[in-house]
C-alpha positions as CSV (number, residue, x, y, z in Angstrom):
1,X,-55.8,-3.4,40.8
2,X,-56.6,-7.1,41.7
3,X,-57.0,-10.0,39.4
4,X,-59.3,-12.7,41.4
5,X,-59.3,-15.6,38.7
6,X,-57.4,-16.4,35.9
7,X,-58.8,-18.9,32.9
8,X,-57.4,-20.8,30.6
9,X,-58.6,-23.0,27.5
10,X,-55.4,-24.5,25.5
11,X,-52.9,-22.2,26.3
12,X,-49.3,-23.1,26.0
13,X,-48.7,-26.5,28.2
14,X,-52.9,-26.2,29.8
15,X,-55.9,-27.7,28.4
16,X,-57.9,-26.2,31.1
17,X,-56.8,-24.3,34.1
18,X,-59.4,-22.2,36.5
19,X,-57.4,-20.8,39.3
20,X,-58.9,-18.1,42.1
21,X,-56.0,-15.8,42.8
22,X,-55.5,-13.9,46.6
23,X,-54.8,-10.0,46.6
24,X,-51.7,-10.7,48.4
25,X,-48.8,-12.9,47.6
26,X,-49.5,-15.7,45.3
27,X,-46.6,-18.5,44.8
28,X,-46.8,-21.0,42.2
29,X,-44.3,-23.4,43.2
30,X,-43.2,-26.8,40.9
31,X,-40.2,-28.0,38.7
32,X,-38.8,-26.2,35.9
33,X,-41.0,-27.4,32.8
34,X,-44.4,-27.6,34.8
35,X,-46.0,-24.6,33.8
36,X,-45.7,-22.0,36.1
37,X,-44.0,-19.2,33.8
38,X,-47.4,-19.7,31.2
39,X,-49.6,-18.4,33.7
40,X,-47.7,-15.1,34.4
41,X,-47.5,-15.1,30.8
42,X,-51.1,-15.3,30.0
43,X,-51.6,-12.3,32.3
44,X,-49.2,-10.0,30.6
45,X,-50.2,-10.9,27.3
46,X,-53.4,-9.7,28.6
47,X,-52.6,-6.3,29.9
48,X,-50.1,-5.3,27.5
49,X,-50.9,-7.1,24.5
50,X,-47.7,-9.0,24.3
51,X,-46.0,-12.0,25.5
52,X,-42.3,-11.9,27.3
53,X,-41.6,-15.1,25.5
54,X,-43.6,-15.5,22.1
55,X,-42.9,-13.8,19.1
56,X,-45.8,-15.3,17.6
57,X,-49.7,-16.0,18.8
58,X,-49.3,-19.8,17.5
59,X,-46.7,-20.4,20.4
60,X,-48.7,-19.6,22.7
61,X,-51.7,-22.4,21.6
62,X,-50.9,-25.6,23.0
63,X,-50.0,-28.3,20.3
64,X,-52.9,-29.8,18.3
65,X,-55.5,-26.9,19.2
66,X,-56.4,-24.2,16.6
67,X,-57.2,-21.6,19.0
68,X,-56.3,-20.5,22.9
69,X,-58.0,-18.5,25.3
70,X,-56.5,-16.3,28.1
71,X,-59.4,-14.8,30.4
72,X,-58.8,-12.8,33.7
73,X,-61.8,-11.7,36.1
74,X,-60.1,-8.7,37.9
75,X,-61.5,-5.7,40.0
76,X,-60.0,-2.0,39.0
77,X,-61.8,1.0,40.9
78,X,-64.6,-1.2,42.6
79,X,-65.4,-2.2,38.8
80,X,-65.2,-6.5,37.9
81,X,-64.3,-6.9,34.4
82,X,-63.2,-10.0,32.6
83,X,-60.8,-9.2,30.3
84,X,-60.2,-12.1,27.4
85,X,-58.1,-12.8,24.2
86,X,-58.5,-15.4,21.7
87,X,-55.3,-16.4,19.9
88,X,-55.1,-18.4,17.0
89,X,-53.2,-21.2,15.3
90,X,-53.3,-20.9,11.6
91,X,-54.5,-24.1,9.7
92,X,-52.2,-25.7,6.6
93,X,-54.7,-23.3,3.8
94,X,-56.1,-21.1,5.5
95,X,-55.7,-17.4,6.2
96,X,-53.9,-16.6,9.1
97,X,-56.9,-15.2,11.8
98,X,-55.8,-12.0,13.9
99,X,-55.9,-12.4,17.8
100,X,-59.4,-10.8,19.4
101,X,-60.1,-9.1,22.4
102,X,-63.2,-9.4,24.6
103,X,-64.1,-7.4,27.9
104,X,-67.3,-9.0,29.6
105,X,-68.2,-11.3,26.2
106,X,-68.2,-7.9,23.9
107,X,-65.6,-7.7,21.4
108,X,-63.2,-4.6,21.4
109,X,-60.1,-3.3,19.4
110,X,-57.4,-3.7,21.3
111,X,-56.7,-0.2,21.9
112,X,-60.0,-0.4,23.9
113,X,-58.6,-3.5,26.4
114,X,-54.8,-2.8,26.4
115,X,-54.2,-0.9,30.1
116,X,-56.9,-2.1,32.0
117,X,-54.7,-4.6,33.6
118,X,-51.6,-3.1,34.8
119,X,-48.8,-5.0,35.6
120,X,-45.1,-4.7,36.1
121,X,-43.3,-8.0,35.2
122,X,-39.8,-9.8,35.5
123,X,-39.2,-12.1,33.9
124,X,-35.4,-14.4,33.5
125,X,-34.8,-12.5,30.2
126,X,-35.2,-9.1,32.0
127,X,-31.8,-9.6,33.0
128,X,-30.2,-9.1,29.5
129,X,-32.1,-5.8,29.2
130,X,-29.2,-3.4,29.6
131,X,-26.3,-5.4,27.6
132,X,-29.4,-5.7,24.7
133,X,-29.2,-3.1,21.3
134,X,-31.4,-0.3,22.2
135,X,-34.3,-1.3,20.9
136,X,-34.9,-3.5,23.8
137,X,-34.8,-0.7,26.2
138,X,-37.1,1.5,24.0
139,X,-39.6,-1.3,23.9
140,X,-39.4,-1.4,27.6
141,X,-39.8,2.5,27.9
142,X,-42.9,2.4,25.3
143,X,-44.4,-0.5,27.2
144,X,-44.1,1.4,30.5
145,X,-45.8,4.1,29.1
146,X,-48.1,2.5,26.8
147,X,-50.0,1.3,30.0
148,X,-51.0,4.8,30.7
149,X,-51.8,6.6,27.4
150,X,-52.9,5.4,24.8
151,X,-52.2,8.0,22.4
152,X,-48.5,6.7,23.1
153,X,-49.4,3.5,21.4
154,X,-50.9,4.2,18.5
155,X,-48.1,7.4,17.8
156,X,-44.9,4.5,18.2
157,X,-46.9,2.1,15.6
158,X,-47.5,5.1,13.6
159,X,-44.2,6.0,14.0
160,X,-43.1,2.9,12.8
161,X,-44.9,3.0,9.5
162,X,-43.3,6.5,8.5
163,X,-39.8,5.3,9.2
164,X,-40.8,2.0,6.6
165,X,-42.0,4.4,3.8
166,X,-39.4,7.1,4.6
167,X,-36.6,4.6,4.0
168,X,-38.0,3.3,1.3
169,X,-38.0,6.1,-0.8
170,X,-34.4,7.0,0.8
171,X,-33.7,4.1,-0.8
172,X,-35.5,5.0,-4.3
173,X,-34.0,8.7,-4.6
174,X,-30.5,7.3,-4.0
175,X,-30.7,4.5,-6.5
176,X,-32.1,6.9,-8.6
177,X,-29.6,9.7,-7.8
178,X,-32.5,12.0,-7.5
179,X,-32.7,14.8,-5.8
180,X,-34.9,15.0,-2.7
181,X,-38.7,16.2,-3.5
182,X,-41.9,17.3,-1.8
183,X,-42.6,13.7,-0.9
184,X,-39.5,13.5,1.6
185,X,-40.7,17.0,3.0
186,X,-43.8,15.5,3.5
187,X,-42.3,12.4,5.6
188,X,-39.7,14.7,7.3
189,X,-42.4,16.4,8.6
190,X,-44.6,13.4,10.0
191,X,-41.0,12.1,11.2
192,X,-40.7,15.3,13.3
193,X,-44.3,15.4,14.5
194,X,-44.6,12.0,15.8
195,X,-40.8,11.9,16.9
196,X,-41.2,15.0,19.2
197,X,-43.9,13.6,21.0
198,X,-42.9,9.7,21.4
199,X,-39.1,11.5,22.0
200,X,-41.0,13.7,25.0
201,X,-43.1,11.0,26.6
202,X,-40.2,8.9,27.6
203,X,-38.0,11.8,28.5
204,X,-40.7,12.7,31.2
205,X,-41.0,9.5,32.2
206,X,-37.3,8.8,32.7
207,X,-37.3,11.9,34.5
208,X,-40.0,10.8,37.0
209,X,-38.9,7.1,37.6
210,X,-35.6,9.0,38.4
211,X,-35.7,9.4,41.8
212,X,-37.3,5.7,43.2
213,X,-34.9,4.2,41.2
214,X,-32.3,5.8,43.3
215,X,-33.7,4.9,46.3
216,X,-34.1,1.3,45.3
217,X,-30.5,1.3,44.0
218,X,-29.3,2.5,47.6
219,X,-31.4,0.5,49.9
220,X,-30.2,-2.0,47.9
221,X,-26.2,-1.8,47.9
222,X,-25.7,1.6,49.1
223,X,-24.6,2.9,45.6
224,X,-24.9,6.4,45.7
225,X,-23.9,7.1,42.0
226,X,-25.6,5.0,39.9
227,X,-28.6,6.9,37.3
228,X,-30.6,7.3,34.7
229,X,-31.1,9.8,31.3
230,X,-32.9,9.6,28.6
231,X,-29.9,9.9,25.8
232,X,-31.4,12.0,23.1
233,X,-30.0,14.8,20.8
234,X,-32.8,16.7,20.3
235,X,-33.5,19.6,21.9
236,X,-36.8,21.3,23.5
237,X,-39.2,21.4,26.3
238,X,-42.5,21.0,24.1
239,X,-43.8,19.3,20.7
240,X,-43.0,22.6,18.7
241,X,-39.5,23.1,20.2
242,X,-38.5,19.1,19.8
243,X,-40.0,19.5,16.2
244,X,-37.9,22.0,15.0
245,X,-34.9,20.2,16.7
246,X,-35.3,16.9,15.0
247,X,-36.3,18.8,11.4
248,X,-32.7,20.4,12.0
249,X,-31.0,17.3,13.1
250,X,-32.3,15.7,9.4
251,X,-31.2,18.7,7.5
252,X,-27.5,18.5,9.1
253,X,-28.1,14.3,8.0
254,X,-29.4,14.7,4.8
255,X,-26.9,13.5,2.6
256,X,-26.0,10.6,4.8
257,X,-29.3,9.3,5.0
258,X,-29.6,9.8,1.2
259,X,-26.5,7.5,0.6
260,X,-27.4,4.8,3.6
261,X,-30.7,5.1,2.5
262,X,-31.9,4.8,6.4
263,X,-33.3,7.1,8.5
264,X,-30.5,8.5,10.8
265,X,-33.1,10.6,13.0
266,X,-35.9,10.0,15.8
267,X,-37.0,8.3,18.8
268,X,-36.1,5.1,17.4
269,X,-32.2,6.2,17.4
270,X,-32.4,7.3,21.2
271,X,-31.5,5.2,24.3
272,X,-32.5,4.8,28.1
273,X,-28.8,5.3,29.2
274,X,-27.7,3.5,32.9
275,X,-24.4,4.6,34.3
276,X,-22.6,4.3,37.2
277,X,-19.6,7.5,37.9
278,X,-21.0,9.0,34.6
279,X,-19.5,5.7,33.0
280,X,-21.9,3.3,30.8
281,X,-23.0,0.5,33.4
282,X,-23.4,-2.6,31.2
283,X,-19.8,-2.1,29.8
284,X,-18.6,-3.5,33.4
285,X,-21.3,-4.2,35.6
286,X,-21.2,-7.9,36.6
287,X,-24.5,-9.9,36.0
288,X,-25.8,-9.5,39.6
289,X,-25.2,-5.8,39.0
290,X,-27.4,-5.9,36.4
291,X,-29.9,-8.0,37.7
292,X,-30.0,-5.7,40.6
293,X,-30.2,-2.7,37.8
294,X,-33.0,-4.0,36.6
295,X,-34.9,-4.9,40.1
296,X,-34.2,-1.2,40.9
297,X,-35.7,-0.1,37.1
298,X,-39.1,-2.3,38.0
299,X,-40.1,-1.2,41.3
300,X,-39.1,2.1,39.9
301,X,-41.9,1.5,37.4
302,X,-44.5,0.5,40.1
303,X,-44.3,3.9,41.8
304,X,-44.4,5.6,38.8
305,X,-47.6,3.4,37.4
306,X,-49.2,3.5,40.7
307,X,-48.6,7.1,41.0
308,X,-50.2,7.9,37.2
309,X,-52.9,5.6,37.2
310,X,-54.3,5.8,40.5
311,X,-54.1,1.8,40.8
312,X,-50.9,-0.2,42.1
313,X,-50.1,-2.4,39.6
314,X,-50.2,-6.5,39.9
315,X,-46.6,-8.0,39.7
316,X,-45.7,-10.6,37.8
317,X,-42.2,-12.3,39.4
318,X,-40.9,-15.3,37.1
319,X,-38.1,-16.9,39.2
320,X,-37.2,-13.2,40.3
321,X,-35.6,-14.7,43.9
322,X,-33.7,-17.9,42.5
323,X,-29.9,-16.0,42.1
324,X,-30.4,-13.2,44.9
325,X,-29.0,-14.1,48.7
326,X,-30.9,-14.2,51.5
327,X,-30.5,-10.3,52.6
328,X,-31.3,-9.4,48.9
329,X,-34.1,-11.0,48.4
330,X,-35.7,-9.7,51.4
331,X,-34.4,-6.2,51.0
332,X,-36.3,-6.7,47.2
333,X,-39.6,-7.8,49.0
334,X,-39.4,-5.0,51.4
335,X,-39.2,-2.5,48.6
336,X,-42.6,-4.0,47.0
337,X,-45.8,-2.0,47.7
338,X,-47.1,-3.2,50.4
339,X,-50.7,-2.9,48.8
340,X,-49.5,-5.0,45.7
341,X,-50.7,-8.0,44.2
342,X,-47.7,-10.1,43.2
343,X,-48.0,-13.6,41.6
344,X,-44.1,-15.2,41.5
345,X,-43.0,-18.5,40.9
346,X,-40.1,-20.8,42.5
347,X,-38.7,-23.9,41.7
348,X,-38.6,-24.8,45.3
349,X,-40.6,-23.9,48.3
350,X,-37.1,-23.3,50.3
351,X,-36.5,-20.5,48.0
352,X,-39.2,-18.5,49.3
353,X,-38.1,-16.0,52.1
354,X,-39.6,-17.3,55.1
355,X,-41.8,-14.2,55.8
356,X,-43.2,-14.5,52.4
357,X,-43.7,-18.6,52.9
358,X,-45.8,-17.8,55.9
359,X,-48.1,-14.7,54.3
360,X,-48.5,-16.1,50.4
361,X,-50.2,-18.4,49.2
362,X,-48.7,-21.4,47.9
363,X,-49.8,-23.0,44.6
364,X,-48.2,-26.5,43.6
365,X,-47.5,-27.1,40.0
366,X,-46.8,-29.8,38.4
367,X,-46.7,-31.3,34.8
368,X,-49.4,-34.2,36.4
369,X,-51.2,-31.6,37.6
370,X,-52.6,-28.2,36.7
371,X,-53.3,-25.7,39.8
């Protein structure tokens, strides 16, 4: 997986930007403020459909444009593709215009474009993930795997929807005191269908990131105790089995869903846990712990991408080396495919390991200056 050129037209803080990008090491170096975080940025929003930062696609269009575009020209199994997204800024009136996708000028659904660039990314905010509400780390999970099936996509956003219209008629039995009807069985059944196999998917891919996360954890401090599980009550080995775990685990919480008017059951209650001695990590890891944690959960994530997809994934490194000392940060790089892609930014060329100075290439940027 290579991305040779990267494109941009009005995106975040560039009018224009063309930049020709080596399969090696690629460091954009510059001043906090000039830019360098919006072109990792505009690379994950392309592979993954989402940006670290933005919550919104009118963020991401620089100020006074209506409309942004993020192109990549990248090479996947000897095949060049340019893979592009148009993203919008809605006009005072008008109708709010969705974000398109493009691969080699065609338009596609997203579904269609989402994966072909894989990436793993860090990012400063990366750092929070394990002291985050759960959520967060079942985003991460879903994005991980997301990359690699698509079915896994569309069954979390489907998902999604049946929790909404399961709650709300939770909500409208209860404040009717009614007595549950065929329509609940009907969601409690699409709640246990999609839940068993969202539920599974991450459990098997806990399981196999397992093992190089361990060995990253060691080389790194020499921790010998430190894992990860996939914290989940149900029970079972396949769909059918999970299925009739989670339709028991909602009968057991019937009543207290009907009076919280929530549902108490499913992937989206579950957790990737992190402990250290069988105790919770976050509750006393220190922040370079955690940072470490999470170094060990990403290059985790690149064997495990690399090893499903055939492909080793581009990485994207925002300011990844800035708070780790000099043995760490090598010990990091060492642990990197050495096959991989990376593009990584630093505020200062000093804070580039010397061996990595010498092979990367070096990109100045500046807010005068676009690279």
């Amino acid at each position: 997986m290579r991305v040779h050129r990267l494109l941009l037209d009005d995106f975040r803080s560039y009018d224009r930007a063309d930049i020709a990008l080596s399969p090696g090491f690629t460091a954009f170096v510059g001043p906090n403020g000039a830019g360098k975080t919006n072109l990792l940025e505009a690379i994950h929003v392309l592979a993954r459909g989402e940006s670290p930062r933005a919550h919104d696609d009118a963020e991401m269009v620089r100020w006074g444009a209506t409309m942004a575009r993020a192109a990549a020209e990248c090479v996947r199994d000897d095949r060049l593709a340019r893979i592009e997204t148009l993203l919008f800024s809605p006009v005072q009136g008008e109708r709010r215009r969705p974000r398109r996708y493009l691969v080699d000028g065609a338009g596609k659904r997203a579904e269609d474009v989402l994966g072909r660039i894989v990436v793993v990314a860090f990012f400063p905010e990366d750092v929070d993930l394990l002291t985050e509400a759960p959520s967060a780390r079942r985003r991460y999970l879903d994005a991980m795997i997301g990359q690699v099936e698509r079915r896994h996509r569309a069954d979390t956003r489907e998902h999604q929807r049946v929790v909404e219209q399961r709650n709300a008629l939770l909500r409208a039995l209860r404040d009717e005191q009614a007595e549950p009807d065929h329509q609940l069985d009907f969601w409690d059944g699409e709640l246990c269908r999609l839940g068993a196999a969202i539920s599974l998917r991450r459990m098997r891919a806990v399981h196999e990131i397992r093992h190089p996360f361990r060995e990253a954890i060691e080389r790194w401090s020499g921790e010998h105790l430190v894992d990860v599980a996939y914290a989940t009550p149900a029970e079972g080995e396949t769909e059918a089995e999970r299925a009739s775990s989670y339709q028991r685990l909602v009968e057991e919480k019937r009543e207290k869903e009907m009076w919280q008017g929530t549902t108490l059951v499913g992937p989206h209650r579950e957790d990737l846990a992190v402990t250290s001695s069988g105790r919770d990590l976050p509750s006393f890891a220190s922040r370079g712990e955690q940072r470490s944690v999470v170094l060990a959960l990403k290059v985790a994530e690149a064997t495990w991408l690399r090893e499903r997809t055939g492909t080793t994934p581009v990485l994207l490194l925002d300011d990844v080396l800035s708070e780790l000392d000099p043995e760490r940060r090598q010990r990091l790089l060492d642990a990197l495919p050495s096959d991989a892609q990376a593009l990584l930014t630093s505020a200062l060329p000093a804070g580039l390991p010397s061996r990595l100075a010498e092979g990367a290439t070096v990109v100045p940027v500046s807010r005068e200056r676009s690279p």
